[in-house]
C-alpha positions as CSV (number, residue, x, y, z in Angstrom):
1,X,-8.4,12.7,17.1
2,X,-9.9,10.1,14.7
3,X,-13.1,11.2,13.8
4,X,-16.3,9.9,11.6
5,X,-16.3,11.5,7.7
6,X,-19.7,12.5,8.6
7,X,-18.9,15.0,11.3
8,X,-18.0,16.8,8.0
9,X,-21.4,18.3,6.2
10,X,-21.8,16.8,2.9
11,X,-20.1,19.7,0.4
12,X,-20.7,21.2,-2.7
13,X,-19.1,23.0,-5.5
14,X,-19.0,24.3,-9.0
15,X,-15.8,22.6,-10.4
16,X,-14.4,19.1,-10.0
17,X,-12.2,20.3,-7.0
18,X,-13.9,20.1,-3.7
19,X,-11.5,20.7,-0.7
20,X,-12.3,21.1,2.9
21,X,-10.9,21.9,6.6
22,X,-12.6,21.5,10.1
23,X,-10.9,23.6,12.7
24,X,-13.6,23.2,15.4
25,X,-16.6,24.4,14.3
26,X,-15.9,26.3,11.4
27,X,-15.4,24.6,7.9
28,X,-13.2,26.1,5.7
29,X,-13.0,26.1,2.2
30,X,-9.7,27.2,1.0
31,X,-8.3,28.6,-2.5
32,X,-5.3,25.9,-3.5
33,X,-2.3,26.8,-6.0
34,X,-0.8,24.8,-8.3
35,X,-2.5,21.5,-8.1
36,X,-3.2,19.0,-5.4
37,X,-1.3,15.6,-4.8
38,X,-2.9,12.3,-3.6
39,X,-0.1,9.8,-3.1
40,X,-1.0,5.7,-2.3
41,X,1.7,2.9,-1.6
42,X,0.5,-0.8,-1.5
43,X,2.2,-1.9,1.8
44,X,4.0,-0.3,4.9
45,X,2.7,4.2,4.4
46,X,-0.5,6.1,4.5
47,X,-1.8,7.8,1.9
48,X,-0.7,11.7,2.0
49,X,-2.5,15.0,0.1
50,X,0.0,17.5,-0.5
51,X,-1.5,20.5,-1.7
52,X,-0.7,25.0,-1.2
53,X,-3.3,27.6,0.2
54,X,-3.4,31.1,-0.2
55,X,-3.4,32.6,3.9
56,X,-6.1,34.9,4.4
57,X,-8.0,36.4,7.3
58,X,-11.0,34.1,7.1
59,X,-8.1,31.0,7.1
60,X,-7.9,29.3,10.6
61,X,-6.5,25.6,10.9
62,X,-4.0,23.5,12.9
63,X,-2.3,20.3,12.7
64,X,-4.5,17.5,13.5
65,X,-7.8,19.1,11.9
66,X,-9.5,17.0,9.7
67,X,-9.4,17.3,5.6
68,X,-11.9,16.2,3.3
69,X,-11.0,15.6,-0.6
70,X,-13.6,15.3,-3.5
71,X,-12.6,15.0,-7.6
72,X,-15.8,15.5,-9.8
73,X,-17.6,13.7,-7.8
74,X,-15.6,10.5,-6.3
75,X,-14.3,10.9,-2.7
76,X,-10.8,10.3,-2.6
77,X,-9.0,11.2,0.7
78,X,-10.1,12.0,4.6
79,X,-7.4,12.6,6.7
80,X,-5.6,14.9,8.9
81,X,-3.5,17.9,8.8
82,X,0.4,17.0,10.1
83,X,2.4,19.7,8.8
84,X,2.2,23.4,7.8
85,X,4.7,25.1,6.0
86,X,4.8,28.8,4.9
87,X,6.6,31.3,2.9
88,X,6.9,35.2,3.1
89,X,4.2,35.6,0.1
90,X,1.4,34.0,2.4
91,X,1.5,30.4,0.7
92,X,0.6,27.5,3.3
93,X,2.3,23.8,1.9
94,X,-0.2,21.6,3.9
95,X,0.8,17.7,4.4
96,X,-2.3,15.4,5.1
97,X,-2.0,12.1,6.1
98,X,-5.1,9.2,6.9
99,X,-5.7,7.7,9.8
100,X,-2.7,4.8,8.6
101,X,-0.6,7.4,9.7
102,X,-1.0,6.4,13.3
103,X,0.0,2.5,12.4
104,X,3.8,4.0,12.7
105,X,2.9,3.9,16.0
106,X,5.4,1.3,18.1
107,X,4.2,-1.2,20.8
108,X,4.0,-4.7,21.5
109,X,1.9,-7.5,21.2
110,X,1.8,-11.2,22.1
111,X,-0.9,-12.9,20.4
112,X,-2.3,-16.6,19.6
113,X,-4.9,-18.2,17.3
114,X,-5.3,-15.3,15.3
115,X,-5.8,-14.4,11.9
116,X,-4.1,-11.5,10.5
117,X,-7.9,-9.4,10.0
118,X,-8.2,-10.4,13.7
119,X,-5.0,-9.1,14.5
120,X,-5.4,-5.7,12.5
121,X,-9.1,-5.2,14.2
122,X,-7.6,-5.7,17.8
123,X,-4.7,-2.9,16.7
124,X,-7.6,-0.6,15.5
125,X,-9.4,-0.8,18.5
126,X,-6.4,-0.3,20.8
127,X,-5.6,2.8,19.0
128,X,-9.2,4.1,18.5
129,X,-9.2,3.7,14.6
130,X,-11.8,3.7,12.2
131,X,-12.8,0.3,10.3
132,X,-14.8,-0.9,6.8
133,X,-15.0,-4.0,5.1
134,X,-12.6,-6.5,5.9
135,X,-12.3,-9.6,4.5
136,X,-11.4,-12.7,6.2
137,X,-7.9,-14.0,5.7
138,X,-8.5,-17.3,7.4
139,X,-5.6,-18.7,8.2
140,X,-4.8,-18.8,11.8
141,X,-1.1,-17.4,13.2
142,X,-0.3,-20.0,15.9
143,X,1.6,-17.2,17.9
144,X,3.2,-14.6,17.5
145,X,5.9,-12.3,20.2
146,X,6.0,-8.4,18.8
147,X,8.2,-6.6,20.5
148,X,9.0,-2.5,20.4
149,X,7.7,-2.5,16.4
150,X,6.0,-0.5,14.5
151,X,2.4,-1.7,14.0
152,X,2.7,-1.7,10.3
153,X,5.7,-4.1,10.7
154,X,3.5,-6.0,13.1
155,X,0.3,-6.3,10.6
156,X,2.7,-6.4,7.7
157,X,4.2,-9.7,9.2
158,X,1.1,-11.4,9.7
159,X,0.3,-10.2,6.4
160,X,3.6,-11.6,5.0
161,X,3.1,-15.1,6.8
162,X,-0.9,-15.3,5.2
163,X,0.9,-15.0,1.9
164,X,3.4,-17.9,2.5
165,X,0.8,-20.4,3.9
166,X,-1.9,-19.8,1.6
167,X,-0.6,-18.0,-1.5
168,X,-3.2,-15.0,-0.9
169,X,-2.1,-11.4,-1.5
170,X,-4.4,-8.9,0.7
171,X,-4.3,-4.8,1.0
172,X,-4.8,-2.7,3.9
173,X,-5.6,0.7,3.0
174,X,-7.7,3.5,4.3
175,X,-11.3,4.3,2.1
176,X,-12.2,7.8,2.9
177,X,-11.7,7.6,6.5
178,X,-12.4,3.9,7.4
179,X,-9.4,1.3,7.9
180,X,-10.5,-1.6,4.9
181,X,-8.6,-5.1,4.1
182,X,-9.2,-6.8,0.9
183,X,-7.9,-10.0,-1.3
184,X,-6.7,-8.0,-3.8
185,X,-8.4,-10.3,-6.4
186,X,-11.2,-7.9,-5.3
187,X,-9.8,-5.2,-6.1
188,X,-9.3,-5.3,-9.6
189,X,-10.7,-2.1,-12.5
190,X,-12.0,-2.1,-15.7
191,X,-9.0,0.5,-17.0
192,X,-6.7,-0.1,-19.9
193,X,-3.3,1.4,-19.5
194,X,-1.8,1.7,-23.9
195,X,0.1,4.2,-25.5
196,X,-2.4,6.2,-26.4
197,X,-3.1,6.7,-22.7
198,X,0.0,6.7,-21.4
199,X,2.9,9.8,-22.3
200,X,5.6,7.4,-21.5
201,X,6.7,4.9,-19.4
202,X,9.9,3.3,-18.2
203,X,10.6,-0.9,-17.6
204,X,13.1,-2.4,-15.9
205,X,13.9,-6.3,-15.6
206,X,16.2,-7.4,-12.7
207,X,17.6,-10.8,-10.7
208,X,18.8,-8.3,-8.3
209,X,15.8,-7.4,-6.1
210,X,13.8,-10.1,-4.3
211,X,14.9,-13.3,-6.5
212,X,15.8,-16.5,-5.1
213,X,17.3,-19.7,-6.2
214,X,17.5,-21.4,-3.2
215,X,15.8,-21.2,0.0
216,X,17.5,-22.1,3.9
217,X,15.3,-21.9,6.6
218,X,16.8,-22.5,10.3
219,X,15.4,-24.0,13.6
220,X,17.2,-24.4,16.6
221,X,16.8,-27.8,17.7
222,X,16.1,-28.1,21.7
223,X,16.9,-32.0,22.1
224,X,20.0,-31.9,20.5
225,X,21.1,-27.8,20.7
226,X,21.9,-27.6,17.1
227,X,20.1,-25.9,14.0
228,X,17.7,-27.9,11.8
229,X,17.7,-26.9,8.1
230,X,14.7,-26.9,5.6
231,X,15.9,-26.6,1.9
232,X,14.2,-25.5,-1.5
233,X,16.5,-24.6,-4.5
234,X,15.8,-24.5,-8.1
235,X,19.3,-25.8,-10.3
236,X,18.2,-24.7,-13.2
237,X,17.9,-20.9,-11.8
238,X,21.2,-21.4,-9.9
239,X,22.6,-22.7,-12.8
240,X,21.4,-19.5,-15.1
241,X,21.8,-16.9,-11.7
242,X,24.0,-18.4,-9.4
243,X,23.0,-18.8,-5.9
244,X,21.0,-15.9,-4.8
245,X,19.9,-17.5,-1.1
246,X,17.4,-16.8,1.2
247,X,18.0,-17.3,4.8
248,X,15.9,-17.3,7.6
249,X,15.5,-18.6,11.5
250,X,11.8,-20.1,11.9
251,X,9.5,-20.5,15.3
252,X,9.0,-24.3,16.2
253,X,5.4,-24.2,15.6
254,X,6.2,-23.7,11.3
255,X,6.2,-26.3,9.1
256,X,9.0,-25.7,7.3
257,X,9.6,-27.4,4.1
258,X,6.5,-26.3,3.3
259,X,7.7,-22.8,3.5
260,X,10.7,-23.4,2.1
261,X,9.1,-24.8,-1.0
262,X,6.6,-21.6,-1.1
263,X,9.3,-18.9,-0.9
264,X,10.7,-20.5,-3.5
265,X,7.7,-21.1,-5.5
266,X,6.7,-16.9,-4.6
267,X,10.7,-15.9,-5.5
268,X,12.2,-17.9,-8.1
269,X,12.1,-15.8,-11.0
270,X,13.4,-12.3,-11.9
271,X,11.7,-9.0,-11.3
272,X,10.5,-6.5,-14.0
273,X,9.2,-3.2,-12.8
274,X,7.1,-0.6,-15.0
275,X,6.6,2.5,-14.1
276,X,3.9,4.6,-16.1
277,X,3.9,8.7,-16.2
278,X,1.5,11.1,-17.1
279,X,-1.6,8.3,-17.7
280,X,-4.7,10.1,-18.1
281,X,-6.1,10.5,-14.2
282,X,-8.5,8.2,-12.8
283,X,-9.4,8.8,-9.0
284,X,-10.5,5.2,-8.3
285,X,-7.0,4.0,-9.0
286,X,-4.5,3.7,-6.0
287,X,-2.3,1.4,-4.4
288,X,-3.2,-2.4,-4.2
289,X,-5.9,-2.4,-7.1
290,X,-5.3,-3.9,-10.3
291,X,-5.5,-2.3,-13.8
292,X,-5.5,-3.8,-17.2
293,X,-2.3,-3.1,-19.3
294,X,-1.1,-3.7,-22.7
295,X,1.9,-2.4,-24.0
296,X,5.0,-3.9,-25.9
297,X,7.9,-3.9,-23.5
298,X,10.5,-5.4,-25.7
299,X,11.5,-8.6,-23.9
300,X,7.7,-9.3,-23.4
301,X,4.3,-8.0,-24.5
302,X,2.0,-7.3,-21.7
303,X,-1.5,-8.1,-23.5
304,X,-4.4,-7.5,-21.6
305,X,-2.9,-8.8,-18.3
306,X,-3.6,-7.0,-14.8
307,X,-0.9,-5.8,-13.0
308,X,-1.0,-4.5,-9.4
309,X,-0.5,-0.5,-8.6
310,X,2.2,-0.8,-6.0
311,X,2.1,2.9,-5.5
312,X,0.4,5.8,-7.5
313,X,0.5,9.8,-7.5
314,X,-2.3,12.0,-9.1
315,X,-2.3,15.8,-9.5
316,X,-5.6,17.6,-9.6
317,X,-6.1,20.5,-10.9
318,X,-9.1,22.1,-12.1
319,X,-9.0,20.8,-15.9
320,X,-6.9,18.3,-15.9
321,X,-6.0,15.1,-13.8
322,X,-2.9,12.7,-14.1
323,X,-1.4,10.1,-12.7
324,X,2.2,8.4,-12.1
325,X,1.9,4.5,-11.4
326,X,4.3,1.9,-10.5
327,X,3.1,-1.9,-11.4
328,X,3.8,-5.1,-10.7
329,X,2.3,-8.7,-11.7
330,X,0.5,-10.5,-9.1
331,X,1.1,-13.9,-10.9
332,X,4.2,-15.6,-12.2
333,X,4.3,-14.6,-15.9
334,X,7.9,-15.2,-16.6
335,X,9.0,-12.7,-14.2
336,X,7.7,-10.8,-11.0
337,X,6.7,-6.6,-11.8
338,X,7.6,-5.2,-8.4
């Protein structure tokens, strides 16, 4: 099923829209209605094109053939077809996915010593996926038991746990048809998100999702049979919130004041999400990277600061191109944008 982007010729066309299906040999170009839809999330989804074909004689595809997406020039998706839908005036609604589809996949995995690229290379060759670049997270998981979970879940853990220990954000994400990890201080554009590029947007600030004022961690002690506790807590937070508690049950091999006292530090402070609509279209932009905003929220002023696109939507069309982002800081800056 997972196939190299070359086994599809290199394509050409007259306008900014380039789309293409391989059903066997025979490499379709179809006519698309109203648009086509990339969609990107940072963490825990594939990326999906959603786009409408007019059915004709020459039309022949099936689920699981491969699509190829181009905008003016830039290649933006490579995927698969998963799901056909059609309507009594011959209109196909087509559902692509990339190969990070196939990471919903459940199994189970015991693994030591390894880092969490070494982990995610091990998955890919298990499951016969395509990789890129992939930077090296480093820090080593002592061992981990997986069992029955997705292997997002499983990647996203070791994922989570490189975060705690080292303070290092990193994005898996799927570039044209090969599976790439990077820091996501690599990841970061020269694009200004202002008003004058933006036809609205809408901001939120919240203690209610993902804040923390104090942090229990649990470990079950085997000498004596009951729990040991590692603590962090911020008064002046609980004293402004209240006690908004984390709680969690830790392996033996964790250090874990030192994770207590990194939650903490990562989760002590409120939320603020923005959401942006109708931003003039850039297809380099998608989940993970980092853009450059500035924009007067009220509370705060965002001045050139670069938040992180935790999930994006463009539309295509033939003359126009726009997009739908949903940021989030990747420092503390007197709140978290998640």
């Amino acid at each position: 099923m997972i196939e190299d982007t070359n086994q599809i010729a290199e394509l050409n066309s007259d306008g900014k829209i380039t789309l293409a299906i391989r059903h066997e040999d025979q490499l379709m170009f179809p006519a698309t209605v109203d648009g086509i839809v990339w969609e990107t999330n940072r963490q825990g989804s594939p990326a999906k094109l959603s786009f409408s074909v007019i059915q004709d004689e020459q039309l022949n595809f099936q689920e699981g053939d491969p699509v190829r997406f181009e905008y003016d020039g830039n290649k933006v998706f490579y995927g698969f077809v998963f799901t056909k839908k059609r309507n009594k005036n011959g209109i196909i609604n087509v559902m692509a996915y990339d190969q990070l589809r196939y990471l919903k996949n459940k199994n189970t995995y015991v693994y030591k010593q390894k880092t969490a690229t070494e982990l995610i290379k091990m998955i890919a060759q298990d499951f016969n996926l395509q990789c890129g670049e992939m930077d090296d997270t480093a820090y080593i998981i002592e061992k981990r038991c997986e069992d029955n979970k997705t292997l997002f879940d499983i990647i996203q853990t070791a994922l989570d746990l490189t975060l705690v220990a080292q303070k290092k954000l990193y994005v898996l994400y799927d570039n044209f048809g090969k599976i790439e990890l990077k820091n996501i201080e690599n990841m970061k554009l020269d694009l200004v998100i202002q008003d004058d590029t933006a036809e609205n947007y809408n901001y939120e600030s919240s203690i209610d999702k993902a804040t923390y004022s104090r942090v229990r961690l649990y470990r079950k002690n085997k000498d004596t049979g009951k729990y040991d506790i590692y603590q962090a807590q911020s008064t002046e937070s609980m004293n402004q919130w209240g006690v908004l508690q984390y709680t969690e049950t830790i392996d033996e091999n964790i250090d874990g004041k030192s994770k207590a006292d990194n939650i903490l530090l990562l989760y002590n402070s409120k939320t603020r999400s923005l959401s942006i609509n109708n931003a003039f279209g850039d297809p380099r932009v998608r989940a993970g990277c980092s853009v450059i905003v500035n924009l007067a929220l009220g509370d705060i002023d965002v001045k050139n600061s670069y938040l992180i696109v935790e999930s994006a939507r463009h539309k295509f069309e033939e003359n126009q191109h726009l997009m739908e982002l949903h940021l989030r800081s990747g420092e503390k800056d007197g709140g978290r944008f998640v």
